[in-house]
N, C-alpha and C positions, 0 to 999 in steps of 0.2 A: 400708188403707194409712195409717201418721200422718203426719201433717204435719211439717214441717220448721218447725220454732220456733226460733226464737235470743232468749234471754232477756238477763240483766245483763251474765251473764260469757259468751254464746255458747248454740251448741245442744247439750242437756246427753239421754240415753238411756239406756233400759234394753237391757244385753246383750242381743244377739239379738231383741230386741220389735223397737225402731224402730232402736236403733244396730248398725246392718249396714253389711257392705264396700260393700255396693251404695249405699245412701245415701251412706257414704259417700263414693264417689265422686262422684255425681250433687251433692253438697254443694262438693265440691273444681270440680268443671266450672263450678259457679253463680259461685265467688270469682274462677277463672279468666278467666270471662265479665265480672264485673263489671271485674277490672283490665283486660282490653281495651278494655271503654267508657271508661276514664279514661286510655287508654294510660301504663298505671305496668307492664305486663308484661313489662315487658324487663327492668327490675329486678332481679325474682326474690323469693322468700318463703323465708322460714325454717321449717323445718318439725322442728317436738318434740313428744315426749309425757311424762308422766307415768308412776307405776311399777305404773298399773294393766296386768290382762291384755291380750296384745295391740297395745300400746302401739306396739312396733316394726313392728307388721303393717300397722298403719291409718296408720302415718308414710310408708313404705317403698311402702305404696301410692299415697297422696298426693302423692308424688316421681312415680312414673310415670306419674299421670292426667296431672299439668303439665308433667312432658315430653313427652307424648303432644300437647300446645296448644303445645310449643315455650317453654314459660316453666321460665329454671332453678328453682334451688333449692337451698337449704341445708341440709343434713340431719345435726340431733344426734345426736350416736359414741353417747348413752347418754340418759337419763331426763335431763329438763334442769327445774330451776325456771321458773316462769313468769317474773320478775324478770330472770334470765339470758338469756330470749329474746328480753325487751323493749329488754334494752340491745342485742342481736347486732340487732332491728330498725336502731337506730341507728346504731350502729358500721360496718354495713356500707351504710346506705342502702337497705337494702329498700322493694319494697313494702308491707312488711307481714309476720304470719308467720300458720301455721296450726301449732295449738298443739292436741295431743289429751289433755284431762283435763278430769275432774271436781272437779277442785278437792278440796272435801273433804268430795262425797257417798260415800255408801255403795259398798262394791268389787263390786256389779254394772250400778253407771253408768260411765259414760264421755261422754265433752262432747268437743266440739270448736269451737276457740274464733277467732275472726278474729282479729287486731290488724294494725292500717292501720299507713299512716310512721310516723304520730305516738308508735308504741312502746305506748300507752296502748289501754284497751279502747274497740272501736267502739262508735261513737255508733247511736244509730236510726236516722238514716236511710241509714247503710249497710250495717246490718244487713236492714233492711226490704228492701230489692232485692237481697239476695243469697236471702233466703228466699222473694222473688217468684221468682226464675229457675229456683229451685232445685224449688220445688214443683210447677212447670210440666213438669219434666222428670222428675219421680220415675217410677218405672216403665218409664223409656224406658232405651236405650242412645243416651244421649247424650255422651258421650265418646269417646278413644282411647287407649290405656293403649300405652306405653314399658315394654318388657322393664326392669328395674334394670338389669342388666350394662350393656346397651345406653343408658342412661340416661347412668351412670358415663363410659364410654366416649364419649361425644360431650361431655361437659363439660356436660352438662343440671343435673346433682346432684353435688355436692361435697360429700364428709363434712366438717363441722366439728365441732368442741369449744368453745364459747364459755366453757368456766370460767373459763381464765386471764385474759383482758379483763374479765371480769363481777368475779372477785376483786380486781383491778390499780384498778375503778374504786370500787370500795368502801374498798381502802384510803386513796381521798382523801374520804372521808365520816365513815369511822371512826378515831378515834387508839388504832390497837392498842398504839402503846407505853405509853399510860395502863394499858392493862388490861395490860399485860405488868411493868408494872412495880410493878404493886396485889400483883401473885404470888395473886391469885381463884382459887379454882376453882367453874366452871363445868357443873350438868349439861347433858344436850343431849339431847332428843330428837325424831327427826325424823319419827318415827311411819308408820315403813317408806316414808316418801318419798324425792322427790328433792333434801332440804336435805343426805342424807345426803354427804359428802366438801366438802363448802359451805362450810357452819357452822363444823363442829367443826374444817374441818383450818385455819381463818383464824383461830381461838380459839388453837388450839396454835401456829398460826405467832407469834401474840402472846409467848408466855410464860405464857398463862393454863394453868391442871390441868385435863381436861378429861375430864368422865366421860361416856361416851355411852351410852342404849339404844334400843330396834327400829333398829339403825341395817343392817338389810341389808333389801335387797328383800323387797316381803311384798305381792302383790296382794289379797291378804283385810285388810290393815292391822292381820292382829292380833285380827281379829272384830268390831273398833268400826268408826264410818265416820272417816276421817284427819282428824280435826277437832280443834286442841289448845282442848278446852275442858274446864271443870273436869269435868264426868263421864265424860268419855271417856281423861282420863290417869291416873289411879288410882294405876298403878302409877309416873309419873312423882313423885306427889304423895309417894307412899312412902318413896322415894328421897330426897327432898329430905329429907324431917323426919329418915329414921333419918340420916343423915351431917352433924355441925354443922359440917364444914369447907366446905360448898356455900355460896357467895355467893348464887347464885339458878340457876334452872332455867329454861329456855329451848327453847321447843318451837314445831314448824312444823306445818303442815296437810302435804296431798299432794303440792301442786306448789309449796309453801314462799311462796306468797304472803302466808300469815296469821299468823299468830305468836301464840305462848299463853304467858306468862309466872308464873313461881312467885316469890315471896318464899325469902329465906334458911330461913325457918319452914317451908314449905310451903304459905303463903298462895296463892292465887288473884290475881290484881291483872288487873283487869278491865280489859279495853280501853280505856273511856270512862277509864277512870282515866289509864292510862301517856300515853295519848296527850295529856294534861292535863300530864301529869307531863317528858313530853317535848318537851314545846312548852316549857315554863317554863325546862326545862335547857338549849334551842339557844339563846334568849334572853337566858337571867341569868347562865349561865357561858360559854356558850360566843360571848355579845355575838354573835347571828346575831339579824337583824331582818328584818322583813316580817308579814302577817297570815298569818292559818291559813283552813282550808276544813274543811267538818265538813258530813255530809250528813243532811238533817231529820232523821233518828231519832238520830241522836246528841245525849248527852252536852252541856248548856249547860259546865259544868265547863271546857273551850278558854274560851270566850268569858269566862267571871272572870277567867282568865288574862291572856286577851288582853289583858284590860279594865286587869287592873292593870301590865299593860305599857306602855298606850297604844296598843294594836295592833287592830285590826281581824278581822273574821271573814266568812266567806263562807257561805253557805249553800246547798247541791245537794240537788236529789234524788238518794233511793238508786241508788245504781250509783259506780261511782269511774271512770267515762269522764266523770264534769261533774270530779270535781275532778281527774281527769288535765289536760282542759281546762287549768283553772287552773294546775297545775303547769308545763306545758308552754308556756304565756305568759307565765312567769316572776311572775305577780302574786302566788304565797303563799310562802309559808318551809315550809309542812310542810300537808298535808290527810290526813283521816284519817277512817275509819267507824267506828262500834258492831261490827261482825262482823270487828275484827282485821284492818284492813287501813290504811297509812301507807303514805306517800314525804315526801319531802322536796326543796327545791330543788336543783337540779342534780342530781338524779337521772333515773331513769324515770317516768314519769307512768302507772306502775301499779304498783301495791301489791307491797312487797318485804318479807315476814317476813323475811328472813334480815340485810337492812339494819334493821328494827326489833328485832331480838335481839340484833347488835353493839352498838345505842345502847344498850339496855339496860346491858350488860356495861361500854358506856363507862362510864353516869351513875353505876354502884355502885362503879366503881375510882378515878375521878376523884374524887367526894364522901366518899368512905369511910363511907356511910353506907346501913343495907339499901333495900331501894324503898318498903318500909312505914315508915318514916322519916322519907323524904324528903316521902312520901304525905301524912303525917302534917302536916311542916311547910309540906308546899302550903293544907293545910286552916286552917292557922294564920293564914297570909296572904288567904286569897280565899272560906272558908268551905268546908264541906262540901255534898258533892251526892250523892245516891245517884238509881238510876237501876235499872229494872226491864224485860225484855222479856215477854211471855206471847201464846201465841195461842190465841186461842177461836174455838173450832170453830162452824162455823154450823151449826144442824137446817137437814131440808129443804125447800127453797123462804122459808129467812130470808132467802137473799142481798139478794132485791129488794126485798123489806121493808128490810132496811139498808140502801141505795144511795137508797132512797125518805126513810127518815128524816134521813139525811145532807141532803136537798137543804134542809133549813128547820132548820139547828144549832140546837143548846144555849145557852139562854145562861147554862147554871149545869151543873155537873159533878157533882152528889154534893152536899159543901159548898161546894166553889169556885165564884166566879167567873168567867166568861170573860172574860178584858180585850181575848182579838186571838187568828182566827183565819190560820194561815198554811195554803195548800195547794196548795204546790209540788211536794207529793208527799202523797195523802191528807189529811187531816184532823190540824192541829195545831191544840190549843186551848194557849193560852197563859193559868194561871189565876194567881190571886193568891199572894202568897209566894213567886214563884220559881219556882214548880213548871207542867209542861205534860204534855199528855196528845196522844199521836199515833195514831191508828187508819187501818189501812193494808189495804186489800183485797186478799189473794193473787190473783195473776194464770193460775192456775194450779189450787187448789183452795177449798174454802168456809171458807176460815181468814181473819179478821181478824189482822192483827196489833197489838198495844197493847202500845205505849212508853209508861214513866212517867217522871220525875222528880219527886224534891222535896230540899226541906233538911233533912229528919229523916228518919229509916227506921221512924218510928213515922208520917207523914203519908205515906212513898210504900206502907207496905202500906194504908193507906185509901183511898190512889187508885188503887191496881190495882183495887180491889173498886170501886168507885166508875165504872172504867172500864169493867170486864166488868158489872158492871148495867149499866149504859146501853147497850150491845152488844146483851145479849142481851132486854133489855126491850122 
């Protein structure tokens, strides 16, 4: 039988292996259980899924585990963004919601995800005691499951729609009438998610032209896993170069947390980048102030920024519950990751592609200039950074040999120096010129992971190599 694991974003399964009705259930009882020991049950949870298989089955049943415990419930008319759920957390005062997606693994996982009040992803240690309860009870019938009708019927489960408040509160985030009045067009793709009616119809509501494709349900995503990264959009990439009337192109993951953006050309513009690029534009045009949040594998490129704003920077480990944190105590203007995830202040304090693909569309109408442009004149002012992810594989029984080398570090990397190790999260070597090296142990299988940075793309292919020697040495 496997264990009930809950990782960054939640407990994530393969169909049918570990991700069964039966789990879970026994997973819905464990959350049930925990809102009783904090008495937040009366509340109620919002309960969505994503557009993978089943989706409505494993909602619909999570509705009548908790009315079966006497705890209402919320339940999305359709596939809902993550984003949209985390504001209907707050909108309505929930306790919290259970959210069923994988985000933007592969179309035979499925994940099922917590989020407390705070709207933002669960921290550890409330994760930690749901997967203590939870795993106590696997195997057993521990539960009582509520008929739906009967569910319905006593006011236990309430269908909602949270579009129209999730769209109402983004229009004071976004100035659609910039991009409506640029007269842009826009492609869009949502990559058989649930950005699809989101995105595109808030583009159009703008004035923006707005081309869209996978934009219908699609549990396979199309054969790739739903992730808008450069090799998995291809045919997005296509799009953009054959048509020179596109502004840029604008793509979401599964349940539209992440966002993958193209250049007018068909450029790629790499997360570490916009988020660089996006921090400078709430700043300089748009005079919004405060620091940023950027979590250890990210991108120094915020912090030049910051730097030439006068502005400050925070630094989390991976996961966007430390900088929902932040968000949600009002101390930053915008925090953001390496894997395509933002918010901003006065938002939700967890990552909304669909609020990072509006800015986009703002910053190209407002400045009248492409995002490789603007890329370009950020580099002018604060210097250029390039930035590398890679994982190397470990052979067998390397692990504890790394873990063993690790305890007595480097003081030299290849040719760099080490001037300052951080390890807030794994192993960051901070070397000479600017550039760092972060090596990060999968928790999960015998993969290091190794972040680069430097100021030239001729010194960060040296120190990729430079870092995988030393990994594998």
């Amino acid at each position: 039988m496997h264990k009930i694991t809950f990782g960054t974003s939640g407990w994530r399964g393969i169909f049918c292996e570990d991700f069964t009705l039966d789990n879970v259930r026994v997973v819905t009882q464990a959350i049930a259980d925990h809102l009783r020991s904090k008495n937040l049950h009366e509340r109620g949870l919002v309960i969505g899924h994503d557009s993978r298989f089943l989706g409505e089955k494993f909602a619909r049943e999570t509705a009548c585990v908790l009315a079966g415990d006497g705890i209402p419930s919320f339940l999305c008319n359709r596939d809902t963004p993550t984003p949209a759920i985390a504001f209907e957390i707050l909108r309505r005062g929930t306790a919290g919601a259970i959210n069923f997606t994988a985000s933007h693994n592969p179309a035979d996982y499925n994940g099922m995800k917590f989020s407390p009040q705070s709207g933002g992803p669960a921290l550890p240690e409330l994760t930690s005691d749901i997967e203590l309860r939870a795993n106590a009870m696997l195997g057993e019938i521990c539960y009582r499951v509520m008929p739906l009708y009967e569910a319905f019927q006593s006011g236990l489960v309430e269908e909602i729609d949270p579009k129209p408040d999730y769209q109402k509160a983004l229009e004071k985030l976004v100035d659609l009438s910039v991009i409506g009045r640029a007269g842009i067009t826009v492609a869009v793709n949502p990559l058989y998610g649930t950005a699809r009616g989101y995105l595109d119809s808030m583009l159009r509501k703008s004035g923006a032209r707005v081309l869209c494709i996978n934009d219908r349900r699609d549990p396979y995503f199309g054969g790739f896993p739903p992730e808008p990264a450069q090799n998995y959009i291809g045919d997005f990439v296509d799009l953009v170069k054959k048509d020179a009337t596109i502004s840029l192109g604008l793509a979401t993951d599964g349940d539209a947390d992440r966002f993958g953006i193209l250049d007018c050309d068909g450029t790629f513009i790499e997360p570490n980048y916009f988020l660089a690029l996006l921090y400078d534009y709430l700043v300089r045009v748009r005079d919004m102030k405060g620091p940023a949040a950027r979590s250890v594998a990210t991108s120094h490129f915020i912090d030049a920024v910051a730097a030439y704003h006068g502005q400050q920077v925070h630094e989390t480990p991976v996961g966007f519950k430390y900088i929902g944190e932040l968000i949600s105590s009002g101390k930053v203007l915008l925090g953001g990751e390496e894997s395509a995830g933002l918010t901003i202040a006065g938002h939700v304090p967890e990552k909304d592609g669909i609020l990072a693909c509006l800015l986009a569309a703002e910053m190209v109408a407002m400045t009248g200039k492409s995002l490789g442009t603007q890329l370009r004149d950020l580099y002018n002012r604060v210097g250029a950074f390039y930035t590398r992810r890679k994982n190397i594989r470990l052979s067998a029984g390397y692990e504890e040999h790394f873990i063993r080398k690790m305890t007595s570090p480097p003081h030299r990397i290849g040719d760099w120096r080490v001037k300052d190790i951080v390890t807030v999260d794994g192993w960051k070597f901070l070397l000479e010129n600017d550039a760092w090296i972060l090596m990060r142990k999968s928790g999960t299988e015998p993969v290091v992971r190794l972040y680069c940075e430097a100021r030239s793309e001729t010194e960060l292919m040296q120190l990729v190599e430079a870092g995988k020697a030393f990994i594998e040495a």
